[in-house]
C-alpha positions in Angstrom: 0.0 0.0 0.0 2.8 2.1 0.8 5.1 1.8 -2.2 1.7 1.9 -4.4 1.2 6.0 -2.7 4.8 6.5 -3.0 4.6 5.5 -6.4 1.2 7.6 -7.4 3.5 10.3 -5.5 6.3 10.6 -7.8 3.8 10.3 -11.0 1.9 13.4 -9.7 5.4 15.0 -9.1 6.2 14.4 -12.7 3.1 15.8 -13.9 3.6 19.1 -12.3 7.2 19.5 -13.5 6.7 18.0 -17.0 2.9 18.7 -18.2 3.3 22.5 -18.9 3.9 23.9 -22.1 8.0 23.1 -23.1 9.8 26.2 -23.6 9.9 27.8 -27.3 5.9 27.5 -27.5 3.8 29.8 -28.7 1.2 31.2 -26.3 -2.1 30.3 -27.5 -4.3 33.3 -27.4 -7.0 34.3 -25.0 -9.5 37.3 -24.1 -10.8 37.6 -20.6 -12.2 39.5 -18.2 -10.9 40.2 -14.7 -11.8 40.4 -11.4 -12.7 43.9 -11.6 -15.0 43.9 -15.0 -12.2 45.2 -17.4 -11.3 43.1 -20.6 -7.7 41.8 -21.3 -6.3 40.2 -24.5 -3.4 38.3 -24.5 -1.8 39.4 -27.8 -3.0 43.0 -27.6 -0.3 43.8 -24.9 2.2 41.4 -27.3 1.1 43.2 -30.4 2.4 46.6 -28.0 5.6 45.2 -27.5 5.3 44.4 -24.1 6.5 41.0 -22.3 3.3 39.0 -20.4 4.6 37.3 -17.0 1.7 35.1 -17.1 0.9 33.0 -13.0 -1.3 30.3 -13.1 -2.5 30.0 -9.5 -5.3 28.3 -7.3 -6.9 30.0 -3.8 -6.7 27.1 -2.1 -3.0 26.5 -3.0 -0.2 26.6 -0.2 2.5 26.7 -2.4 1.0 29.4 -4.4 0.0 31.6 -1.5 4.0 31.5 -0.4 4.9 32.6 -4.2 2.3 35.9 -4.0 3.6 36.7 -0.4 7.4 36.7 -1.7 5.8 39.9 -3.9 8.4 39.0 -7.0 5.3 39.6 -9.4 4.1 42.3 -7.9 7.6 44.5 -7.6 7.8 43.7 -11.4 4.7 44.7 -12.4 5.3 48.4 -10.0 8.5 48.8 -11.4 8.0 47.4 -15.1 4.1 47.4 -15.6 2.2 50.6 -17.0 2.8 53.0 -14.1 6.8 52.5 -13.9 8.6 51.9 -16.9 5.4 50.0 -19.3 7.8 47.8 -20.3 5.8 44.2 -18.6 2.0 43.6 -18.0 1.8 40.5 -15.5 -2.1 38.3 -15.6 -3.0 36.1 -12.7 -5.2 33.6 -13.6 -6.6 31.6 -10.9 -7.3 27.9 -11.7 -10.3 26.6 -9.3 -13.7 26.3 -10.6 -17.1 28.1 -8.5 -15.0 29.9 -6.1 -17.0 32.6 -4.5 -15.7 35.9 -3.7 -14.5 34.9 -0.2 -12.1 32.8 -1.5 -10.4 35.8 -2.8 -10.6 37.8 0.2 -9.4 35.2 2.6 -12.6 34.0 4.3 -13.0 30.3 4.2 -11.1 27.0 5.5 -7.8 26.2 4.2 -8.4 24.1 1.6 -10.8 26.7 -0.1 -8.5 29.5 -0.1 -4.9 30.4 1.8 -5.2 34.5 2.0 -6.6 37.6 0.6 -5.5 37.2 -2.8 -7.2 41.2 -4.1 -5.3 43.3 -1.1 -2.1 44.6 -2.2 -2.0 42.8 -5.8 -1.7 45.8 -8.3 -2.0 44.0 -11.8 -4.9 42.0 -13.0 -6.3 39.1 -11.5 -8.7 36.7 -13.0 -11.1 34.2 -11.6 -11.8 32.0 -14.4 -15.1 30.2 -15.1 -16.7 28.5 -17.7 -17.0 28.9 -20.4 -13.6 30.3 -20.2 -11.7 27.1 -18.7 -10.5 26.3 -22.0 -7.5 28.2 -21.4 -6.1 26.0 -19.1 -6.5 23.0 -21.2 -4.8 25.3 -24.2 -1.9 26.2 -21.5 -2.0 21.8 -20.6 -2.4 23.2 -16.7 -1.7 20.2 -14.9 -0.4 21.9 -11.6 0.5 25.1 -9.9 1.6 27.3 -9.3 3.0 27.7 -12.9 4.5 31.1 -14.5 5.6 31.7 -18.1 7.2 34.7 -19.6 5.5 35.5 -22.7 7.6 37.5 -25.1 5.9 39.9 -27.8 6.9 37.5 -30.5 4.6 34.8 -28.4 7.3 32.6 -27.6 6.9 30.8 -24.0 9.1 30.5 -21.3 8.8 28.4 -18.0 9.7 30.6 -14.7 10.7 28.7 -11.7 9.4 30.2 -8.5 12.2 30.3 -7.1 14.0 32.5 -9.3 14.7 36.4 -8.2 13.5 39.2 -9.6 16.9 40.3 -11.2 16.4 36.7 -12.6 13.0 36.7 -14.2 13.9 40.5 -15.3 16.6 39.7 -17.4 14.6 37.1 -19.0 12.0 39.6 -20.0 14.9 41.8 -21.1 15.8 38.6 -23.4 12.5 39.2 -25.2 14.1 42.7 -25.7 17.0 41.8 -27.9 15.1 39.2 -29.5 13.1 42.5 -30.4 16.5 43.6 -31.8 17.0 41.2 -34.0 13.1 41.4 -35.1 14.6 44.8 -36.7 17.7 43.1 -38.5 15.3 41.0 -40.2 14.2 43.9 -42.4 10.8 41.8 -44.0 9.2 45.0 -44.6 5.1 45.1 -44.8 3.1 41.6 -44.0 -0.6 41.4 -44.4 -2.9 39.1 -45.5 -6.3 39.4 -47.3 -9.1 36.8 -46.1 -10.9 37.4 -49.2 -7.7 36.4 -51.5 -6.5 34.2 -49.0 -3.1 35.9 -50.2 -0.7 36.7 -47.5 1.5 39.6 -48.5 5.9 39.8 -47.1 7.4 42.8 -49.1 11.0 41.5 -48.9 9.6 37.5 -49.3 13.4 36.4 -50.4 14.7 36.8 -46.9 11.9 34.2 -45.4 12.6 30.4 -45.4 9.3 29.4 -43.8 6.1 30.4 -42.8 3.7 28.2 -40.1 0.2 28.9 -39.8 -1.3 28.0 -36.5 -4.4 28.3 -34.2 -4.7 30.2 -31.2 -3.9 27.1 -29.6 -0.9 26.6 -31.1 -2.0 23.9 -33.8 0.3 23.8 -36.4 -2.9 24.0 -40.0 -0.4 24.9 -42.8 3.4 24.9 -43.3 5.1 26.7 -46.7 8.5 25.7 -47.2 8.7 27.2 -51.1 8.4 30.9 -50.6 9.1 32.4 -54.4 7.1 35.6 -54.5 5.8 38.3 -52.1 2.0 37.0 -52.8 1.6 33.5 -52.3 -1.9 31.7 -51.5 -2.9 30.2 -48.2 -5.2 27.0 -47.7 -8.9 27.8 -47.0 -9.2 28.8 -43.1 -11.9 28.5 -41.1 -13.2 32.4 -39.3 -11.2 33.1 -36.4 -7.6 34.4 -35.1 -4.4 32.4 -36.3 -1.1 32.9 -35.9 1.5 33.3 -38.7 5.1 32.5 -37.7 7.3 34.1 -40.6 11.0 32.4 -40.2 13.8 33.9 -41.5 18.2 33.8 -40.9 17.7 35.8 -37.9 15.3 33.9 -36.3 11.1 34.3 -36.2 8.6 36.6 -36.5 4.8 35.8 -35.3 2.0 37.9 -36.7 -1.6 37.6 -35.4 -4.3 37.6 -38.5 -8.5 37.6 -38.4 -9.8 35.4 -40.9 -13.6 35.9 -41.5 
């Protein structure tokens, strides 16, 4: 009986470490709304340049309560968010399903919540509920607390909670010189027509390959043979995708509407 726990133990350790998303994803998209009634979109703040430290966290959660009292996140988001330098937005998305607004306050028995998880927290928090809860599958949540650095490009990042902030900063200040090199790249204009189904790269001769994906990160097309600055995509159903434009210097990710 004992080896049979010690063993479903282990598994449930491997789960949390291993069942995220790996490093070099891209983030799959969301929209939601936050604790206080304001709307947030994922790719609107990358579209703006801006690095995405995104927590995913649960009320009821020991190990996440000790993370949001060592107030890394929340010095980051004062001193790099939109009232210090605007250079990092930081989401909190909190993972249990029904909870009431005394979980969030504090009021309730341990394994409902561990603290007041609204006092003193100065970015957005979000208690997510159905039908929203798809994010967590799109983000394969299988434990927490788990935090990702999200640079403007959409590429993921797995942060350990027990890195610094020094640490996690100069991994958002990564996302900066990969911004850098964005600008070597030169590609010029890119846009796409859903009516054509033509996607448009002025300077097309210095891309090697272009991925279409979901928001979920679902590879639909790959073009390998990129020989004029207009070349056709296959039919899409309505909705966001991403276009990942690869090139020498390394990727580019562009967010379309098809309708």
């Amino acid at each position: 009986m004992l080896k049979n726990l010690l063993i479903t133990f282990v598994l449930l350790i491997q789960i949390g470490l291993h069942g995220q998303l790996p490093d070099g994803s891209t983030a799959p998209d969301f929209t939601l709304t936050d604790y206080y009634g304001a709307e947030h979109n994922l790719y609107a703040y990358l579209d703006a340049d801006k690095t995405v430290i995104l927590k995913i966290f649960a009320a009821h959660c020991p190990a996440c309560w000790n993370y949001h009292q060592t107030d890394r996140l929340k010095n980051l988001y004062t001193d790099y968010g939109p009232d210090g330098t605007n250079e990092l937005m930081v989401l909190a998305l909190e993972h249990d399903q029904w909870n009431s607004h005394n979980a969030f306050i504090g009021v309730g028995d341990p394994w409902v919540t561990q603290g007041n998880w609204l006092e003193g927290t100065p970015f957005p928090i979000f208690n997510v509920e159905d039908p929203d809860r798809g994010v967590f599958d799109e983000y394969n949540v299988t434990g927490y607390p788990v935090v990702y650095k999200i640079c403007p490009d959409g590429i993921t990042e797995r942060i350990f909670t027990n890195e610094t902030e020094n640490q996690i900063y100069e991994k958002a200040q990564d996302c900066q010189a990969a911004l850098s090199i964005d600008a070597q790249q030169d590609i010029g204009s890119i846009t796409f027509d859903s009516h054509s189904r033509n996607l448009n790269i002025d300077r097309y001769q210095k891309v090697n390959t272009v991925r279409i994906m979901s928001i979920t990160g679902q590879i639909v097309q790959t073009i390998n043979a990129i020989d004029s600055p207009a070349f056709s995509i296959n039919p899409l159903a309505k909705g966001i995708y991403l276009f990942e434009i690869q090139t020498d210097y390394g990727r580019v990710v562009k967010r379309f509407y098809v309708n």
